[in-house]
KENU-674364 format. One record per residue (C-alpha): residue number from 1; x, y, z. Coordinates in Angstrom, 1 decimal. Layout:
residues N
DRENMAR  num      c1      c2      c3
DRENMAR  NUM       X       Y       Z
...
This chain:
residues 326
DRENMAR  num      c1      c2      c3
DRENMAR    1     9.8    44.8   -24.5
DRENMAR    2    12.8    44.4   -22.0
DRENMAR    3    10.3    44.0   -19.5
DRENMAR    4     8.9    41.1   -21.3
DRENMAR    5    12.3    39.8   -21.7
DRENMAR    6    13.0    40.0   -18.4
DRENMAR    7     9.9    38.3   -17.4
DRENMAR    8    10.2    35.2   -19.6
DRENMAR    9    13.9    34.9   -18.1
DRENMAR   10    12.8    35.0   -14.7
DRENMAR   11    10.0    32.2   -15.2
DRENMAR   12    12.1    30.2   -17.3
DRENMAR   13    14.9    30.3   -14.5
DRENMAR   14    12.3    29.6   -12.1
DRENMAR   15    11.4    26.4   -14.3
DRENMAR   16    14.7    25.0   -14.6
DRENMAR   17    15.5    25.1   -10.5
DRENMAR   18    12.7    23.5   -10.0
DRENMAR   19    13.5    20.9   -13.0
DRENMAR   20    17.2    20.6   -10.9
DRENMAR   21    15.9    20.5    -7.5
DRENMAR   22    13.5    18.1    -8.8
DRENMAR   23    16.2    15.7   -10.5
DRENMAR   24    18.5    16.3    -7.7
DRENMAR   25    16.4    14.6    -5.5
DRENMAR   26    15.8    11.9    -8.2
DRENMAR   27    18.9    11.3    -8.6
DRENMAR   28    19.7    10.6    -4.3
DRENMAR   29    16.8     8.5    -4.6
DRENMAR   30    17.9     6.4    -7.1
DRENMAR   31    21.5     5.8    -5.3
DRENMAR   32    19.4     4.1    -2.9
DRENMAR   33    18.5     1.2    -5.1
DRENMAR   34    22.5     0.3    -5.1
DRENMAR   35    22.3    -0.3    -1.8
DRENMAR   36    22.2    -4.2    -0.5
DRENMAR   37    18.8    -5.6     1.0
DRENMAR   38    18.5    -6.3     4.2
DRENMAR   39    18.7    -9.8     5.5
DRENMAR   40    15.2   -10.3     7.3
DRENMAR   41    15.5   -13.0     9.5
DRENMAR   42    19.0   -11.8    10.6
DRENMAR   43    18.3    -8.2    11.2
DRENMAR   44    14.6    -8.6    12.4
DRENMAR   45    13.3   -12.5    12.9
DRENMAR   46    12.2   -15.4    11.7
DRENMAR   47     8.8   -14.6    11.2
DRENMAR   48     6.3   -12.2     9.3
DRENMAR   49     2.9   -10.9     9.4
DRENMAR   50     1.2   -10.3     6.5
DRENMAR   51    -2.7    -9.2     6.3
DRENMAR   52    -4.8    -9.4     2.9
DRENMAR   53    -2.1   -12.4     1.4
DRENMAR   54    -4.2   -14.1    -0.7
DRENMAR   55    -4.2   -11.4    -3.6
DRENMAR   56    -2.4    -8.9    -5.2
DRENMAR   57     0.8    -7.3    -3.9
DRENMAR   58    -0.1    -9.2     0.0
DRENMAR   59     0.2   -12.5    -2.5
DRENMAR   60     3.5   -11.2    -4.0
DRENMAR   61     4.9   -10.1    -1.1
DRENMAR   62     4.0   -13.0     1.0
DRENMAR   63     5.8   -15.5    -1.6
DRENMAR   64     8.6   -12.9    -1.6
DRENMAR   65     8.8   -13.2     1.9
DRENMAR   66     9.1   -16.9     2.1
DRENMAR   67    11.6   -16.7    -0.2
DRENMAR   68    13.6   -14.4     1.8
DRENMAR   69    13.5   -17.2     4.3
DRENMAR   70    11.0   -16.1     6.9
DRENMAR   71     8.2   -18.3     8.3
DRENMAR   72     4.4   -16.7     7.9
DRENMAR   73     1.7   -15.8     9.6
DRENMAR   74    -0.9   -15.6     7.0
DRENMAR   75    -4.1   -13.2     7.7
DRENMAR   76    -6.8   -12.8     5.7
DRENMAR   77   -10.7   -13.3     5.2
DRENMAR   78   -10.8   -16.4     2.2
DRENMAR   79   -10.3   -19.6     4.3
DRENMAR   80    -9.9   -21.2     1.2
DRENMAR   81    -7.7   -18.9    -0.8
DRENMAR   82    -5.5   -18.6     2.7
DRENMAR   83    -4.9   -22.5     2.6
DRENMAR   84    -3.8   -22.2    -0.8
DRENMAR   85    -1.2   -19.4    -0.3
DRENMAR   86     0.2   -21.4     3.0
DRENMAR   87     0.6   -24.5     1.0
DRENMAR   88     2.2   -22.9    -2.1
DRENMAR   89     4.7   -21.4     1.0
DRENMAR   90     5.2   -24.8     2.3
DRENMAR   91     5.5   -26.6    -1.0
DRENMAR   92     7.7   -23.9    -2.6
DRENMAR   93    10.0   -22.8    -0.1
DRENMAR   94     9.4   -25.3     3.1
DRENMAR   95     8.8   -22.2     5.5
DRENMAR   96     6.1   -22.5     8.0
DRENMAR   97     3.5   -20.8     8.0
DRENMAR   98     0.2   -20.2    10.1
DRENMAR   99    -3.2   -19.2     9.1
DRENMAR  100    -5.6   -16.9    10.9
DRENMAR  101    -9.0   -15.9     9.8
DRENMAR  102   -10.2   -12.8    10.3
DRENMAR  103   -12.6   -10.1     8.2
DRENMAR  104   -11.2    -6.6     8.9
DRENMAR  105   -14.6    -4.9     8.1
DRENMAR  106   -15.3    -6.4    11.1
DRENMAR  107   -12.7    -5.4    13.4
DRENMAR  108   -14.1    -3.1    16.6
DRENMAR  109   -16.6    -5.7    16.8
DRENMAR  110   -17.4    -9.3    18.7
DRENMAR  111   -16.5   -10.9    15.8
DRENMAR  112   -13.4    -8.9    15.3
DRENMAR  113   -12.7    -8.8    19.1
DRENMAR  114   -12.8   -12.7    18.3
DRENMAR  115   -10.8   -12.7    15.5
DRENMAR  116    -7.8   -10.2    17.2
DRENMAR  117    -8.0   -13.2    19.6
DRENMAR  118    -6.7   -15.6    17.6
DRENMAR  119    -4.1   -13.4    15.7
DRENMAR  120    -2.9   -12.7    19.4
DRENMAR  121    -2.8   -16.7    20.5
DRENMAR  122    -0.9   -17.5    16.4
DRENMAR  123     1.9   -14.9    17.4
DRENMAR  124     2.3   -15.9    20.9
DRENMAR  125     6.2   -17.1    21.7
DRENMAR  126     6.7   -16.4    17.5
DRENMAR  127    10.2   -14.3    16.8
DRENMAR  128     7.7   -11.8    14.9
DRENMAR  129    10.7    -9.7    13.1
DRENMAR  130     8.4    -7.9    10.2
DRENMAR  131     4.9    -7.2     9.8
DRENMAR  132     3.1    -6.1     6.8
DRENMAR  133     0.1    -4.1     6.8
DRENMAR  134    -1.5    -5.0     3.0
DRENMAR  135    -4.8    -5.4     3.6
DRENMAR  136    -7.0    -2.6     2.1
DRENMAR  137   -10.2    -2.0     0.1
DRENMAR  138   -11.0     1.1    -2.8
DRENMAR  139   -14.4    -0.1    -3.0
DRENMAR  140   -16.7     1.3    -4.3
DRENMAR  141   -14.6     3.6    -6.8
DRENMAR  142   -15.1     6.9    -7.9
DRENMAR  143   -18.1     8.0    -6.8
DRENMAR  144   -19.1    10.7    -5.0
DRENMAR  145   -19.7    10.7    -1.4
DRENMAR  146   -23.0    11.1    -1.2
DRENMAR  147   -23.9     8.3    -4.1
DRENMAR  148   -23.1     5.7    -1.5
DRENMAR  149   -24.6     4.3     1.7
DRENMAR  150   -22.9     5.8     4.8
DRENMAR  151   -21.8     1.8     5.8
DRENMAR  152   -19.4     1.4     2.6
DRENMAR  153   -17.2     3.9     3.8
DRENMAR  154   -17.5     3.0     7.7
DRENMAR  155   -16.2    -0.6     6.4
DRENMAR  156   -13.3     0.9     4.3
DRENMAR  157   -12.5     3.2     7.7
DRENMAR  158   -12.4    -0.1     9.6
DRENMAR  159   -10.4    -2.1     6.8
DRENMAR  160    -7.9     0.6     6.0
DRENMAR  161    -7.4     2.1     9.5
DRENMAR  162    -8.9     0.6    12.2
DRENMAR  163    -7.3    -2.9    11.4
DRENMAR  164    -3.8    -1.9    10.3
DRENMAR  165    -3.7     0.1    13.4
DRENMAR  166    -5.1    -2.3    16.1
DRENMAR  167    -2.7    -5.0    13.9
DRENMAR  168     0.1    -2.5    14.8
DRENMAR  169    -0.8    -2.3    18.3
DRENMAR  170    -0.6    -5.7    18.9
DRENMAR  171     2.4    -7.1    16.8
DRENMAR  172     4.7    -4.2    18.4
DRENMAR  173     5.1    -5.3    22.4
DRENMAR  174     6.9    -8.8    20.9
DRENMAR  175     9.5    -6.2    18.5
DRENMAR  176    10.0    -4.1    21.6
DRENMAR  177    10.6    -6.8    24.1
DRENMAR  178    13.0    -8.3    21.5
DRENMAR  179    14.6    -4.8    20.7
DRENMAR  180    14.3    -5.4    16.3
DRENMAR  181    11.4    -5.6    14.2
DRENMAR  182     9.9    -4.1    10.9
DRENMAR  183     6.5    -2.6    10.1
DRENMAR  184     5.4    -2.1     6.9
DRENMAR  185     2.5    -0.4     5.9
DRENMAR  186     1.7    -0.1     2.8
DRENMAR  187     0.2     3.1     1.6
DRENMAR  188    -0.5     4.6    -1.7
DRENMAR  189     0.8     7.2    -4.1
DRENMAR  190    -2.9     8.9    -4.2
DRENMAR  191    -2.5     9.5    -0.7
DRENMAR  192     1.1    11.1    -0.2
DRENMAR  193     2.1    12.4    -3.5
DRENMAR  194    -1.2    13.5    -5.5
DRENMAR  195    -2.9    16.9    -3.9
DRENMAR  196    -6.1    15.2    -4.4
DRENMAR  197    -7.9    12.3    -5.4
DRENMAR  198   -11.7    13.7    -5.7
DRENMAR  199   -13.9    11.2    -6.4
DRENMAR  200   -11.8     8.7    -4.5
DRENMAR  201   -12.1    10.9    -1.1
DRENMAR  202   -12.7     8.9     2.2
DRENMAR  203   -10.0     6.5     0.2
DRENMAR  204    -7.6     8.7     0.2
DRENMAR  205    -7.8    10.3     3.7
DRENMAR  206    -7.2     6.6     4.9
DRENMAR  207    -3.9     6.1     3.1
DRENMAR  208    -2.9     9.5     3.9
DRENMAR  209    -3.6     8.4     7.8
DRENMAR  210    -1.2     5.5     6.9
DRENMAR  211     1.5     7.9     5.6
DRENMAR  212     1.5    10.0     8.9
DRENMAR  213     0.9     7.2    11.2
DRENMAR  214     4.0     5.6     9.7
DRENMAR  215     6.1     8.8    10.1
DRENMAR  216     5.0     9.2    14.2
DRENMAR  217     5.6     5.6    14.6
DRENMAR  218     9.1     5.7    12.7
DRENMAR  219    10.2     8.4    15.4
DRENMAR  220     8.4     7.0    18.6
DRENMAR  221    10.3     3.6    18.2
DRENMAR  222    13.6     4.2    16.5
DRENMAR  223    15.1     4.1    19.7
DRENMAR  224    14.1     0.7    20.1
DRENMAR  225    16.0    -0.4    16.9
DRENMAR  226    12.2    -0.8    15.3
DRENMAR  227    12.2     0.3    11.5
DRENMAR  228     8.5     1.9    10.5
DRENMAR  229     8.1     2.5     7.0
DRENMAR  230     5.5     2.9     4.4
DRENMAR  231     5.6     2.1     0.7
DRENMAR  232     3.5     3.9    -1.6
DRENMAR  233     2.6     2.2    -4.7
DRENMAR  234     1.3     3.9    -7.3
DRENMAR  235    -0.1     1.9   -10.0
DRENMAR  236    -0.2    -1.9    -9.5
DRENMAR  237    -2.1    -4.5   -11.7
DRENMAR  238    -4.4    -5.8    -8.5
DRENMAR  239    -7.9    -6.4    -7.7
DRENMAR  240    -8.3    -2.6    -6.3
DRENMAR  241    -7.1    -0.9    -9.1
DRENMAR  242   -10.3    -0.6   -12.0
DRENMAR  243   -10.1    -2.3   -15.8
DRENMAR  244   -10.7     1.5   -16.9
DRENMAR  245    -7.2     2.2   -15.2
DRENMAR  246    -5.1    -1.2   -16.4
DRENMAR  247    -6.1    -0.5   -20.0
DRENMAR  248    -5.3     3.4   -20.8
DRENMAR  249    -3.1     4.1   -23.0
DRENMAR  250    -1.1     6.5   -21.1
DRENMAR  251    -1.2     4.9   -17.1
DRENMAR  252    -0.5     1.3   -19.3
DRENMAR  253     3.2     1.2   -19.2
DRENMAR  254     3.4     2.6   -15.9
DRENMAR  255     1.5    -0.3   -14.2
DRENMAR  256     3.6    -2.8   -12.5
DRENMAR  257     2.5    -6.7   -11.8
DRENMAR  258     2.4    -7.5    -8.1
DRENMAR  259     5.1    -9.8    -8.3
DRENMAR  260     7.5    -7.0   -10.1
DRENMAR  261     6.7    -4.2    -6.8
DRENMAR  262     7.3    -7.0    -4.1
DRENMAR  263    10.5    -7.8    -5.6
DRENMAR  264    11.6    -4.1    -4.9
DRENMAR  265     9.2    -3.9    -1.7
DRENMAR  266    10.8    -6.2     0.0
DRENMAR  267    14.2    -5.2    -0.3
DRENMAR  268    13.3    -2.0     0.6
DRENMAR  269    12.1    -2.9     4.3
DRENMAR  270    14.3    -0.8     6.3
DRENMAR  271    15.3     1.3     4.5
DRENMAR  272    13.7     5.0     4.9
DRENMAR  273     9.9     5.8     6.6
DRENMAR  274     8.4     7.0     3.5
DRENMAR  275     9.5     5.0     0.3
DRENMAR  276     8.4     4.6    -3.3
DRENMAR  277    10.1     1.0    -4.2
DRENMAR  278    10.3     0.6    -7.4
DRENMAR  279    11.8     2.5   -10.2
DRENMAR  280     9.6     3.2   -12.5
DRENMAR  281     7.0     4.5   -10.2
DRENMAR  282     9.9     6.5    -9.0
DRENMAR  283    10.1     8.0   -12.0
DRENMAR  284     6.3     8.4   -12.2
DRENMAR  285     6.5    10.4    -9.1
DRENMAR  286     9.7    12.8   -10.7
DRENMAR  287     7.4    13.5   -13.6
DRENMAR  288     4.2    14.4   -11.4
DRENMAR  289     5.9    16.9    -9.5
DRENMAR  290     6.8    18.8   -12.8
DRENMAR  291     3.1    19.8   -13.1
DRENMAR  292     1.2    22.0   -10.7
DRENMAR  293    -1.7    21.3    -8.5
DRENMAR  294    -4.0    22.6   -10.2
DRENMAR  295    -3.7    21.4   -13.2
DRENMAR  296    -2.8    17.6   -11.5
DRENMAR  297    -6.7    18.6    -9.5
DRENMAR  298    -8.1    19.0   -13.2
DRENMAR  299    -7.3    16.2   -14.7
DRENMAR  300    -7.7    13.8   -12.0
DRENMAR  301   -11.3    14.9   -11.8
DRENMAR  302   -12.1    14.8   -15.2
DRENMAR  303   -10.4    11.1   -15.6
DRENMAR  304   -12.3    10.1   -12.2
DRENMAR  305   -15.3    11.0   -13.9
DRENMAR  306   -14.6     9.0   -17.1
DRENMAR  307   -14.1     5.7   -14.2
DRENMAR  308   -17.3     6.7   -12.5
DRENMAR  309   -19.5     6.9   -15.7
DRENMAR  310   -17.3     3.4   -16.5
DRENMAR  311   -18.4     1.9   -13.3
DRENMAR  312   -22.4     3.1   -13.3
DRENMAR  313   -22.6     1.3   -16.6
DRENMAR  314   -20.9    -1.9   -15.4
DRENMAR  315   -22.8    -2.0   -12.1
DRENMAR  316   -26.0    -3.4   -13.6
DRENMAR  317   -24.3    -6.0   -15.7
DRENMAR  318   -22.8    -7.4   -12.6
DRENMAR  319   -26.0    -7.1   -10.8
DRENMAR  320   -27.6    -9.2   -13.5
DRENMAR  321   -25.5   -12.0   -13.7
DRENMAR  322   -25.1   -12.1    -9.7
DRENMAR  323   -28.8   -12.6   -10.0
DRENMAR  324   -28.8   -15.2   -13.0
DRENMAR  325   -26.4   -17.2   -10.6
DRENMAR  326   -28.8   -18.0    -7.9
């Protein structure tokens, strides 16, 4: 019986440090959102780089951006949706902005080679102070890995890594000549806070590659006065994230619009390597780390398997009415 006793005090100790070590760091965190945002164009320059801005939190962030008085370089696949973006810019805020076409599931290619060309010449003699690496695809879902063709996840290699780190490589010799700049990757909270993401596997391993490229990259050029950070997001109402996810009735309140995360994204840029922005997925993250792995691994794979059945059934629908349109 005192045994018992004993043993019941000594895990319920054990669950209260780790309930204070857990809120302590919370709590840190949070002073940081007293803090005042940087200005951009004074600390960095007068112009940003923003790939995938025609959509989601690249939108967001983009108009964000603008507002914060910097000039854009706009780079994206949609030549249409990339005019309309530039021209809300111009209209809304009178910044200027360029445009550059270019498909990042091309990228290690001619055409990409082609395209890297003319994000090269659009930057050229441009006071590049911030760049934003958005552009990303989760397609196609939770599956598993052997229920796709080999080329779907060769493309979301080339989108998620290849182009974000060839973008990298190309933006930072301006920021080190001028001895200031910003690069902001954006990552994701399945990659740097979850154990796993099963179902969601090669996705994962490429945002987890942003997480640690961002960390190398914060050290390599600090001494150059160039802040490397990357946001993770976790839940954001965007084109990437599935119906199945928006509507449950327990991820719901946690999903934030794009516009609400690039209000707190961008007045985060510079401050810290790794970052969650906004508050409530702050909190989201404290409450995540109260469970173990394990159990975090269980669920995730039985609610991935709920979005994969989701997604089979949907697949044939959209099939059919791509086919009824042509």
């Amino acid at each position: 019986m005192v045994a018992s006793l004993w043993f019941f005090f000594w895990l319920a100790s054990l669950g209260a440090l780790q309930v204070f070590a857990l809120s302590i760091r919370l709590l840190a965190n949070l002073v940081l959102f007293l803090r005042r945002p940087k200005d951009l164009r004074c600390t960095y320059g007068a112009w940003a780089v923003v790939t995938g801005p025609t959509s989601g939190i690249g939108h967001a962030m983009s108009l964000e951006l603008a507002r914060s008085g910097l000039n854009l370089v706009l780079v994206g696949r949609d030549p249409t949706r990339l005019r309309e973006i530039s021209e809300t810019i111009s209209r809304t805020y009178a910044m200027q902005t360029k445009t550059v076409l270019f498909d990042f599931s091309l990228v290690s290619t001619a055409q990409g080679d082609e395209a890297m060309s003319r994000l090269r010449e659009a930057v050229a003699g441009l006071n590049v102070g911030v760049l934003v690496n958005n552009a990303g695809v989760a397609k196609p879902g939770a599956v598993y890995l052997h229920e796709v063709d080999v080329e779907a996840w060769v493309r979301m290699i080339r989108v998620n890594v290849l182009a974000l780190t060839e973008v990298t490589a190309e933006v930072l010799p301006g920021m080190v000549r001028r001895g200031r700049g910003a690069v902001v990757n954006i990552g994701s909270g399945s990659g740097s806070v979850l154990p796993s993401h099963p179902l969601y596997s090669v996705y994962v391993a490429t945002k987890r590659y942003v997480a640690e490229f961002s960390k190398s990259l914060s050290v390599e050029y600090q001494s150059a006065c160039i802040d490397v950070q990357c946001q993770i997001p976790f839940i954001v109402e965007t084109n990437m994230v599935s119906s199945a996810v928006k509507n449950s009735f327990f991820l719901r309140p946690w999903v934030l619009s794009p516009d609400a995360y690039a209000r707190a994204a961008v007045r985060w840029i510079g401050h810290g390597t790794l970052c969650i922005p906004n508050f409530a997925h702050r909190l989201q993250w404290w409450f995540t780390c109260l469970f173990p792995d394990s159990f975090k691994d269980m669920n995730l794979l039985k609610r991935n398997l709920q979005h994969r059945d989701i997604f089979r059934r949907i697949k044939p629908l959209r099939e059919t009415r791509a086919n009824s349109r042509e």
